[in-house]
N, CA, C and O atoms as CSV, one atom per row, in Angstrom:
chain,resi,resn,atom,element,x,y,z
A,1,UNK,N,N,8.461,-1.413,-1.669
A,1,UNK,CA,C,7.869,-2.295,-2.634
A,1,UNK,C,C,7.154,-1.420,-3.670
A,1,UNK,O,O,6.339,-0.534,-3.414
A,2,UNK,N,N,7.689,-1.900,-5.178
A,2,UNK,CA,C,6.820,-1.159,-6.003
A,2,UNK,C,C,5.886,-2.034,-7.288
A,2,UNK,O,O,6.213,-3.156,-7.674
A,3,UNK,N,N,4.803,-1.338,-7.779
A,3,UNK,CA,C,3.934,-2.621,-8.137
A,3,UNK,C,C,2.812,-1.842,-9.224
A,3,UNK,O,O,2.529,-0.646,-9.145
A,4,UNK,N,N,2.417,-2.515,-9.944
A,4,UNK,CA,C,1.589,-1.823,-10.988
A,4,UNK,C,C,-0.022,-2.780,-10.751
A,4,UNK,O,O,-0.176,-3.985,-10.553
A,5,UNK,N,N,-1.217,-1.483,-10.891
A,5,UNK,CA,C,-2.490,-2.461,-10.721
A,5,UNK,C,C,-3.009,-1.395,-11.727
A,5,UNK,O,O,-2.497,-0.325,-12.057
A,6,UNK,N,N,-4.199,-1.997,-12.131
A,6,UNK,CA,C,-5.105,-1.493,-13.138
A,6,UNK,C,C,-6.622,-1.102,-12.409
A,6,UNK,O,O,-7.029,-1.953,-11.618
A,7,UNK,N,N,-7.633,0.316,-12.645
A,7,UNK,CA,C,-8.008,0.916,-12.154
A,7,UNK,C,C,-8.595,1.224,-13.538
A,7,UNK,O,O,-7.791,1.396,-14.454
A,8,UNK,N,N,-9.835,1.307,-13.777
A,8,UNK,CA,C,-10.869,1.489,-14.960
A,8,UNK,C,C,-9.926,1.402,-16.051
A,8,UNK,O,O,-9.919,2.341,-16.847
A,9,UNK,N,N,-9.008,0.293,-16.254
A,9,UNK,CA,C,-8.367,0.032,-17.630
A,9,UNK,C,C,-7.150,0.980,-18.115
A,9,UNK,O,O,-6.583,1.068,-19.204
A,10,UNK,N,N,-6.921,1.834,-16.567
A,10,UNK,CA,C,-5.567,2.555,-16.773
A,10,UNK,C,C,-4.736,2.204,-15.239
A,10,UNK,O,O,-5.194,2.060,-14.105
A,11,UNK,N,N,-3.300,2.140,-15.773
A,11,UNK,CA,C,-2.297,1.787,-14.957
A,11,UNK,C,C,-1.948,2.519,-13.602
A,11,UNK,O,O,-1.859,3.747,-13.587
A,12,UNK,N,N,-1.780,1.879,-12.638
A,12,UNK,CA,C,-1.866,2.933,-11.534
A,12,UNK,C,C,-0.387,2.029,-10.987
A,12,UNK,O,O,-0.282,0.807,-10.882
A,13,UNK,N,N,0.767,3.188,-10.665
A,13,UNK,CA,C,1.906,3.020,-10.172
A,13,UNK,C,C,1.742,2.707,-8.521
A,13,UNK,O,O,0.742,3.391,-8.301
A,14,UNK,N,N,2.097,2.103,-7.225
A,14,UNK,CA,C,1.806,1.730,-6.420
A,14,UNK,C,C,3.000,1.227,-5.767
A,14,UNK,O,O,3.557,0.151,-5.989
A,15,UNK,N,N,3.425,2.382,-4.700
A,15,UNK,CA,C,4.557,2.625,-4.063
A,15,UNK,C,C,4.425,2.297,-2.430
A,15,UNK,O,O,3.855,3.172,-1.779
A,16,UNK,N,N,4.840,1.263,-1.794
A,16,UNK,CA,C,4.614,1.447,-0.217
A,16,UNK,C,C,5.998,1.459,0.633
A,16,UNK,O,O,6.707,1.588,-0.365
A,17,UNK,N,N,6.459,1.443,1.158
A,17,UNK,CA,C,7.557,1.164,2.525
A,17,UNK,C,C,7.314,0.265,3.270
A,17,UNK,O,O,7.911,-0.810,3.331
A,18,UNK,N,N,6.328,0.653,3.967
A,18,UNK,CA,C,6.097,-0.156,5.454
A,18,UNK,C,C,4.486,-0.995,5.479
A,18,UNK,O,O,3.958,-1.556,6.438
A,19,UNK,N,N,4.043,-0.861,4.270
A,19,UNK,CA,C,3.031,-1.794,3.616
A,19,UNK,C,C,1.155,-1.030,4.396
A,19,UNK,O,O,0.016,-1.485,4.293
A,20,UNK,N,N,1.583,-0.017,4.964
A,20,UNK,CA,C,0.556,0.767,5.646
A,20,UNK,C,C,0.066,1.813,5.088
A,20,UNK,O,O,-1.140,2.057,5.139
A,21,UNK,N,N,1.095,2.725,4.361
A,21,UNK,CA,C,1.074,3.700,3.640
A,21,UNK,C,C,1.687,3.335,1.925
A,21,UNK,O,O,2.818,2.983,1.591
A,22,UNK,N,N,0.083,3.652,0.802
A,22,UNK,CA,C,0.106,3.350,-0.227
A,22,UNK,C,C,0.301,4.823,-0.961
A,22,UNK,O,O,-0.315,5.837,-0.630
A,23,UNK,N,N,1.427,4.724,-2.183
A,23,UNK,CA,C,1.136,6.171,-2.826
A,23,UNK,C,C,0.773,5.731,-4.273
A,23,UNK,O,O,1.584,5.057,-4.908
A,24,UNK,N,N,-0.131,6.004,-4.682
A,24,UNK,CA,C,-0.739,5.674,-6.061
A,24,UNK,C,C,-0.167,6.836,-6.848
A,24,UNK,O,O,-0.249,8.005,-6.471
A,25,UNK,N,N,0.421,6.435,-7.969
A,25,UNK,CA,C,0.454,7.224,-9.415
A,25,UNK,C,C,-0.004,6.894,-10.536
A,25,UNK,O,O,0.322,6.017,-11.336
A,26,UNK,N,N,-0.948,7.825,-10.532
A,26,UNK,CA,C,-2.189,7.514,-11.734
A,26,UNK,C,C,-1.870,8.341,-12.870
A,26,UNK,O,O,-1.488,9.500,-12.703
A,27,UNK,N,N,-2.048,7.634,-14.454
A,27,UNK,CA,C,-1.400,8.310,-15.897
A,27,UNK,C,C,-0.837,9.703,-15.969
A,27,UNK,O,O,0.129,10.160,-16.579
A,28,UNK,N,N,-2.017,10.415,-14.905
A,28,UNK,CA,C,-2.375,11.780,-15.833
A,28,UNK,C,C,-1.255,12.765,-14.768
A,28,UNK,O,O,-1.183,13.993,-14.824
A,29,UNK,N,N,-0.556,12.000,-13.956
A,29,UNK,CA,C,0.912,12.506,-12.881
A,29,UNK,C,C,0.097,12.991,-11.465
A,29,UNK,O,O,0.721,13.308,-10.452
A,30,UNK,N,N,-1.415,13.000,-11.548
A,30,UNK,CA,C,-1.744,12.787,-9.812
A,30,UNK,C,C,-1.307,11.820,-9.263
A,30,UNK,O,O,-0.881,10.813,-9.830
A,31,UNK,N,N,-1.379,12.078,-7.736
A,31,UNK,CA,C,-1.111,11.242,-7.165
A,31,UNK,C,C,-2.450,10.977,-5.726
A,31,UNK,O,O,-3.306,11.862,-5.733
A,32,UNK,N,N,-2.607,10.022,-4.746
A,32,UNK,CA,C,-3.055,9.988,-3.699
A,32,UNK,C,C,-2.633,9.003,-2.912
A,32,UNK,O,O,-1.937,8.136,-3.442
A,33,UNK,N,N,-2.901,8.913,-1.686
A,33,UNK,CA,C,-2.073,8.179,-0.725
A,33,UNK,C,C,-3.362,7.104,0.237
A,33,UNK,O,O,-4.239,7.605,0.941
A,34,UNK,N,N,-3.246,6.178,0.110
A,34,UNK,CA,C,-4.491,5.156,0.558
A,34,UNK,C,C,-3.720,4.326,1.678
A,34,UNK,O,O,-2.583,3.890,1.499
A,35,UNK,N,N,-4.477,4.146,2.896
A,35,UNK,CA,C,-4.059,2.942,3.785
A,35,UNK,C,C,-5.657,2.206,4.456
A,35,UNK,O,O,-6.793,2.679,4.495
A,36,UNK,N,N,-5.252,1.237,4.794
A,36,UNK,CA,C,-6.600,0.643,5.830
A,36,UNK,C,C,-6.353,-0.111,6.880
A,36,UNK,O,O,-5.252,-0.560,7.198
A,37,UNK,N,N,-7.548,-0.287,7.527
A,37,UNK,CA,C,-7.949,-0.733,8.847
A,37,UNK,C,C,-8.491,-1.602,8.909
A,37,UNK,O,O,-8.952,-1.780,7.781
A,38,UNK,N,N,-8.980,-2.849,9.934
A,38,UNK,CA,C,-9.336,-3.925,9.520
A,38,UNK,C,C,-10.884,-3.726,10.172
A,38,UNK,O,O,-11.109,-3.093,11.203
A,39,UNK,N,N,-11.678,-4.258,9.524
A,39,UNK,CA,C,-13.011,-4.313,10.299
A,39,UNK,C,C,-12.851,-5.092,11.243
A,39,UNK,O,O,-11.763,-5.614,11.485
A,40,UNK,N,N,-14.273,-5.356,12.154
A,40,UNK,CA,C,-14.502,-6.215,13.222
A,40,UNK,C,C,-14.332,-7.044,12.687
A,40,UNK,O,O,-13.657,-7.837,13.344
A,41,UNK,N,N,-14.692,-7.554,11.297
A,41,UNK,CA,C,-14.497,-9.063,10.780
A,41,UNK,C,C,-13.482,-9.381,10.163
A,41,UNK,O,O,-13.434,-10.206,9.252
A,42,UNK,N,N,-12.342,-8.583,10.729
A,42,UNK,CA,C,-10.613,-8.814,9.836
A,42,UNK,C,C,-10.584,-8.615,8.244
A,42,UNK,O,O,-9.761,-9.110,7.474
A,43,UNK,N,N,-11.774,-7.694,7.889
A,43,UNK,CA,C,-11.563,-7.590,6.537
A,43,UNK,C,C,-10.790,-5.786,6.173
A,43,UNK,O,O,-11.102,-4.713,6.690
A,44,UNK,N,N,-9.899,-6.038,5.273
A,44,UNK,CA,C,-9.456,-4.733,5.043
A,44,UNK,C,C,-10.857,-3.370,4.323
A,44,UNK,O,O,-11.691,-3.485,3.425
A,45,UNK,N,N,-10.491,-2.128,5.323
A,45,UNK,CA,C,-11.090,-1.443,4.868
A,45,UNK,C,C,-10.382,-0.428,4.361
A,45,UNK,O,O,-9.642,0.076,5.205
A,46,UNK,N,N,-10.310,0.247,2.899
A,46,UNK,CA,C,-9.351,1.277,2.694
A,46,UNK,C,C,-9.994,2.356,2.456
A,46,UNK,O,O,-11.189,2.304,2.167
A,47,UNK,N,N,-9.407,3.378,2.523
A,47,UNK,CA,C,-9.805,4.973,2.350
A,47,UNK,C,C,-8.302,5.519,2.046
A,47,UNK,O,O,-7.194,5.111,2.392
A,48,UNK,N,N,-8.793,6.754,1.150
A,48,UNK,CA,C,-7.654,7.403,0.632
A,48,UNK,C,C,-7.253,8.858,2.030
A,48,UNK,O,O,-8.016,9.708,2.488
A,49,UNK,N,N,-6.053,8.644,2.276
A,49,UNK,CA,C,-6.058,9.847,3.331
A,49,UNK,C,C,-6.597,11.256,3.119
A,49,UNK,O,O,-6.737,12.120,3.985
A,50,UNK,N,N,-6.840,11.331,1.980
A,50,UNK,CA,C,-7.031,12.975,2.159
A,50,UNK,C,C,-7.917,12.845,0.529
A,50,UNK,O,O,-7.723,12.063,-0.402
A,51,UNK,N,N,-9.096,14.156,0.718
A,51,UNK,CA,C,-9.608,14.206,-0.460
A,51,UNK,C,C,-11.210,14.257,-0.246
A,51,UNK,O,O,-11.395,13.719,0.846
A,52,UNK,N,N,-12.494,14.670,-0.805
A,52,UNK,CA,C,-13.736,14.413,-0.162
A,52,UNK,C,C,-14.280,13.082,-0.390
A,52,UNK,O,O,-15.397,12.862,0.079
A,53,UNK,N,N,-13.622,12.058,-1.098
A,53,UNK,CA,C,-13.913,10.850,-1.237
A,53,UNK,C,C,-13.075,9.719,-0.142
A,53,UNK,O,O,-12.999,8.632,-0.714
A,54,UNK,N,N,-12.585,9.683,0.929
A,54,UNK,CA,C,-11.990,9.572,1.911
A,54,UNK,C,C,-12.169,7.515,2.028
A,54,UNK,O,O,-11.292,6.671,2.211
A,55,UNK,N,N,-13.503,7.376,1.849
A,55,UNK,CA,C,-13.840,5.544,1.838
A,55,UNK,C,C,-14.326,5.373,0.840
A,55,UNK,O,O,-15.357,4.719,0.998
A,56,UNK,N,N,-14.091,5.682,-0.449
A,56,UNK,CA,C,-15.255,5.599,-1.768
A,56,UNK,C,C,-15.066,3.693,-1.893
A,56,UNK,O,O,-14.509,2.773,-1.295
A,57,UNK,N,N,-16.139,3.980,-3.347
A,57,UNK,CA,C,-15.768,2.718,-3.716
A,57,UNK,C,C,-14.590,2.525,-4.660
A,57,UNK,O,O,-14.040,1.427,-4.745
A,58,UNK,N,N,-14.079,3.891,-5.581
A,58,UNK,CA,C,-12.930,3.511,-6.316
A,58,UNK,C,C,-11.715,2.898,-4.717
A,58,UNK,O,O,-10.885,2.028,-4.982
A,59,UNK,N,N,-11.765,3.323,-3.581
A,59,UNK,CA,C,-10.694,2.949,-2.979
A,59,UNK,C,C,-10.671,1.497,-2.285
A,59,UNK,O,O,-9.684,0.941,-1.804
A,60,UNK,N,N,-11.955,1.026,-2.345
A,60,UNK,CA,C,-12.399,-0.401,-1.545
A,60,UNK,C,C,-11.652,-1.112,-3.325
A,60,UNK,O,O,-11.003,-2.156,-3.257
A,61,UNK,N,N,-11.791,-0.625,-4.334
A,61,UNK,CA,C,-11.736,-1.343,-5.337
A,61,UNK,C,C,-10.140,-1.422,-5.475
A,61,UNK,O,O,-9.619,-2.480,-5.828
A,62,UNK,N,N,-9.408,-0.336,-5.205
A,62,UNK,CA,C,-8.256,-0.302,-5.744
A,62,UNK,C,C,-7.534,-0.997,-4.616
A,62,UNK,O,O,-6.511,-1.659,-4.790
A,63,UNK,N,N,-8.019,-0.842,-3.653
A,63,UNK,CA,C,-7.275,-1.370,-1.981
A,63,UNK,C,C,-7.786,-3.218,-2.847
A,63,UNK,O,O,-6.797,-3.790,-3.306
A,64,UNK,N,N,-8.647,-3.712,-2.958
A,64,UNK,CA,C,-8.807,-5.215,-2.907
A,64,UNK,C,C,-7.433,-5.645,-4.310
A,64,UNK,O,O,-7.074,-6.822,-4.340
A,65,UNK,N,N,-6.916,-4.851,-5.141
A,65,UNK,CA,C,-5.937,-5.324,-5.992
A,65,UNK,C,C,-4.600,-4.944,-5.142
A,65,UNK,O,O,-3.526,-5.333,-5.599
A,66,UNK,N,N,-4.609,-4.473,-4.370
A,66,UNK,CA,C,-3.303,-3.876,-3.499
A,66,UNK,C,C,-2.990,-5.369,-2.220
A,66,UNK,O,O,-1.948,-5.939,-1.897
A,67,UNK,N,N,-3.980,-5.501,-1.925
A,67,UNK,CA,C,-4.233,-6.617,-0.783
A,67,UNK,C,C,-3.628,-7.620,-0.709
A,67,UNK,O,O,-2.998,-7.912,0.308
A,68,UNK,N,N,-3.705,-8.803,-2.356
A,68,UNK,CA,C,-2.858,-9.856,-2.396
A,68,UNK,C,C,-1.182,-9.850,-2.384
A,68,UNK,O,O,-0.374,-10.752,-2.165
A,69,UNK,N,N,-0.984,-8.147,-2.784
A,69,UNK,CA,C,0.529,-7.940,-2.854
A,69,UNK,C,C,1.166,-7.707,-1.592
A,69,UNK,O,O,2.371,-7.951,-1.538
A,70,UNK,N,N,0.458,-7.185,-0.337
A,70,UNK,CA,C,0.790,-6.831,1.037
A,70,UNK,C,C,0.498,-8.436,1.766
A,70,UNK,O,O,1.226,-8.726,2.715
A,71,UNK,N,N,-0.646,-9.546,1.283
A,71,UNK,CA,C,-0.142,-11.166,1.670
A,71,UNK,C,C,0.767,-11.538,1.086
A,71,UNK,O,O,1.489,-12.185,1.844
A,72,UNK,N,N,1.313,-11.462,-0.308
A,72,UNK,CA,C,2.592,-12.358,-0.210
A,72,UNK,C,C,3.838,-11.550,0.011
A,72,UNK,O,O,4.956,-12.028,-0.184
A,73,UNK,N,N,3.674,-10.553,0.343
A,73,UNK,CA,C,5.102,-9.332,0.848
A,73,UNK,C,C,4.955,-10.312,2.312
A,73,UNK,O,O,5.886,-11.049,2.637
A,74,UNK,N,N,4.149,-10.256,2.836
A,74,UNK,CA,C,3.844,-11.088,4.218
A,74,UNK,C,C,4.176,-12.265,4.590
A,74,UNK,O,O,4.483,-12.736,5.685
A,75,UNK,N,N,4.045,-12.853,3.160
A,75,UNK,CA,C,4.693,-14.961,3.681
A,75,UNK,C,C,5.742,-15.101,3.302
A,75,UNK,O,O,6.320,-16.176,3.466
């Protein structure tokens, strides 16, 4: 599945397979790879796999625009 979300007003490319493993491509040709876990209260928590920002808030932010696309990949 591939999918475009917006991230401080620039386009972020958003590549998954198996809806667990996210690969973001952001303008400037980085890239990073984000998945999550569910809290005790079934809410998604995301963190980027690798990097010293690992649970920031850019990734809680970019994971909550990723979220509705992994529910309707789902129904």
């Amino acid at each position: 599945m591939k999918f475009s979300i917006s991230y401080k007003d620039k386009p972020i490319d958003v590549e998954t397979e198996d809806c667990l493993l996210f690969r973001l491509q952001y303008p400037n040709g980085s890239s990073k790879k984000m998945t999550f876990e569910f809290s005790s209260d079934c809410d998604f928590q995301w963190s980027f796999v690798t990097g010293p920002s690992q649970a920031s808030e850019e990734a809680q932010e970019i994971g909550r625009q990723i979220e509705p696309r992994i529910l309707s990949f789902i129904e």
